[in-house]
C-alpha positions as CSV (number, residue, x, y, z in Angstrom):
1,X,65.2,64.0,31.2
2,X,63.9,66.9,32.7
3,X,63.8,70.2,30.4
4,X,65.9,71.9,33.3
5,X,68.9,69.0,33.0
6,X,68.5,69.2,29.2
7,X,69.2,73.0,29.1
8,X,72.4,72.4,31.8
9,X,73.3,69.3,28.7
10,X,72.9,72.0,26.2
11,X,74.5,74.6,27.8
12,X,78.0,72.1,28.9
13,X,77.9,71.2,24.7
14,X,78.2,74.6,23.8
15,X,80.8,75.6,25.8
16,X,82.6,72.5,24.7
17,X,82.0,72.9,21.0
18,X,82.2,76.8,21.2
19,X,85.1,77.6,24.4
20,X,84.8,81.3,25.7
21,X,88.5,82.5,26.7
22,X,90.3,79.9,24.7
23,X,93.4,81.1,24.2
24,X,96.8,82.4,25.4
25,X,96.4,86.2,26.9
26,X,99.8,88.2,26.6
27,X,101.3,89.8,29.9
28,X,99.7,87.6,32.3
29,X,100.4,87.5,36.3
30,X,100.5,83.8,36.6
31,X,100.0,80.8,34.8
32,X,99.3,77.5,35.8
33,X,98.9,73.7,34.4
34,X,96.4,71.7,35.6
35,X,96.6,67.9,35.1
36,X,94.0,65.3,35.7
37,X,96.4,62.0,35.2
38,X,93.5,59.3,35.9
39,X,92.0,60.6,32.5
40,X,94.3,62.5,30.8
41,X,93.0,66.2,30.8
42,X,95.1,68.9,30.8
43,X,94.9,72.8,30.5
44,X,97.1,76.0,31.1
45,X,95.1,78.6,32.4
46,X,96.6,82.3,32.5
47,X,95.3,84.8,34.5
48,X,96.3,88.7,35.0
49,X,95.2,90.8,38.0
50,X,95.2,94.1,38.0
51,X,95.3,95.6,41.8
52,X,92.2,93.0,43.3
53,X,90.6,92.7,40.2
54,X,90.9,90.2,37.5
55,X,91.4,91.4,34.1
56,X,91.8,88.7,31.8
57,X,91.7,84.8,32.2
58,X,92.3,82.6,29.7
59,X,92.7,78.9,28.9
60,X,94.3,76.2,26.5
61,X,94.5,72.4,26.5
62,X,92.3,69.5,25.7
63,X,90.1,67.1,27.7
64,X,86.5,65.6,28.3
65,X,83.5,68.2,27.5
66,X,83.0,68.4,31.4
67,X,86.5,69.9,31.6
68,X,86.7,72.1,28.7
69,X,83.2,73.4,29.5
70,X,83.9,73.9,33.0
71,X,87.2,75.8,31.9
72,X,85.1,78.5,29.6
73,X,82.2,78.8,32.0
74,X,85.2,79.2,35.2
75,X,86.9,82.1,32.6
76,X,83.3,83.9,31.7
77,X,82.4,83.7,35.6
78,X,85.4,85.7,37.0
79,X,86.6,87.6,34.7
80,X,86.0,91.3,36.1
81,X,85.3,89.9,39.4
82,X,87.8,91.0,42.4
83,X,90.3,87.6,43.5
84,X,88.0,87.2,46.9
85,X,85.1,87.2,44.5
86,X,86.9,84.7,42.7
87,X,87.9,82.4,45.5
88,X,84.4,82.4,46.7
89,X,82.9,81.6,43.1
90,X,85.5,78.3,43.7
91,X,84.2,77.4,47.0
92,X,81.0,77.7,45.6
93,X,81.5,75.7,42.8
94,X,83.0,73.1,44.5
95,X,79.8,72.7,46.6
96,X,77.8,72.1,43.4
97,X,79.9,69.7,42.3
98,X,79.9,67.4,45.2
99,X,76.7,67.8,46.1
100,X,76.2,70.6,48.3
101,X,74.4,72.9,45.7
102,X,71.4,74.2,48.5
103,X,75.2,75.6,50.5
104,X,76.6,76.5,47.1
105,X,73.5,78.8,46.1
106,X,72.4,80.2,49.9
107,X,76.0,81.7,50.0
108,X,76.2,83.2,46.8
109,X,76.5,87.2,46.9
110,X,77.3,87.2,43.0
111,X,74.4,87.7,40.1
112,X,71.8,84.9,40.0
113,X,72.8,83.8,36.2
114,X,76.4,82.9,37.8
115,X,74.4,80.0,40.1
116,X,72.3,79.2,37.4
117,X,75.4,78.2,34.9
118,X,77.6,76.6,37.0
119,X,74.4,74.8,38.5
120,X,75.0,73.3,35.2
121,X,77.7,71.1,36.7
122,X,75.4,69.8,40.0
123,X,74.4,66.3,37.9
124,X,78.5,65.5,38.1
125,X,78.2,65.1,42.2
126,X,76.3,62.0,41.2
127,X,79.8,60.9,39.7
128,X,82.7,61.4,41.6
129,X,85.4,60.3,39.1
130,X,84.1,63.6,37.1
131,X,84.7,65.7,39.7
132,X,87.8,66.0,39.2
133,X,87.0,67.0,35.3
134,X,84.4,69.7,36.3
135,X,87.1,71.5,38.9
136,X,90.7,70.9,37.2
137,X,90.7,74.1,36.0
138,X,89.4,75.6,39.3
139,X,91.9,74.2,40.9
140,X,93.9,75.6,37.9
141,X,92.7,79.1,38.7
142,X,92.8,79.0,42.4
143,X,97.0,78.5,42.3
144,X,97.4,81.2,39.6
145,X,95.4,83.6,41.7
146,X,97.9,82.6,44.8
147,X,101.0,83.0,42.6
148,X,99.7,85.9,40.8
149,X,101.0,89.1,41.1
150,X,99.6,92.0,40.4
151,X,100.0,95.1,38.6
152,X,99.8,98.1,39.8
């Protein structure tokens, strides 16, 4: 194992022992389960937007370390960020995940250190069944943001 896939391991444990965000944020604009039936993962994420900007984003539920890591790295990555911002870390993310990572990082407008954590989460492309773990609470994220509404 290289020393760069042992800090991504390392870093995907810590969020999975040590969640940023977990938990329930009071007055939120949307909130949305995400379900991944073929293994049984589940979270609620809640999200509040103030004008285009994320305030808070939070998340609850159980699953694989993939998942819940991918939850609290998702929360850390766009809270503050504007919904576009947002919608672009997902597509981004998404690109790392299956694969695409050279797409993922040319497109990236956000801080370096964003690319570099979630590049954490390239080794699952070479496992499609985990895909689904890394980006159920993208997914998650990606409805509240379309349901959200926000405040003024």
């Amino acid at each position: 194992m290289s020393d760069l896939d042992e800090l991504y391991q390392t870093l995907i444990l810590e969020h999975n022992r040590r969640p940023r965000n977990f938990r329930q944020i009071e007055q939120p604009t949307a909130e949305v389960e995400g379900r991944n039936p073929m293994c049984g993962d589940t979270f609620k994420i809640w999200i509040r937007v103030d004008g285009d900007r994320i305030a808070d984003v939070s998340f609850l539920g159980q699953g694989c370390a993939i998942s819940k890591a991918s939850a609290s790295m998702m929360t850390t990555a766009i809270k503050g960020k504007t919904v576009e911002e947002a919608r672009a870390l997902f597509t981004r993310f998404q690109q790392v995940v299956t694969g695409r990572r050279e797409a993922a990082e040319a497109g990236l407008n956000q801080a370096r250190e964003v690319v570099g954590c979630l590049s954490a989460f390239a080794g699952v492309a070479a496992f499609p069944v985990r895909v689904k773990c890394a980006t159920l609470a993208w997914h998650a994220m990606r409805t509240a943001l379309d349901s959200s509404v926000p405040t003024p």
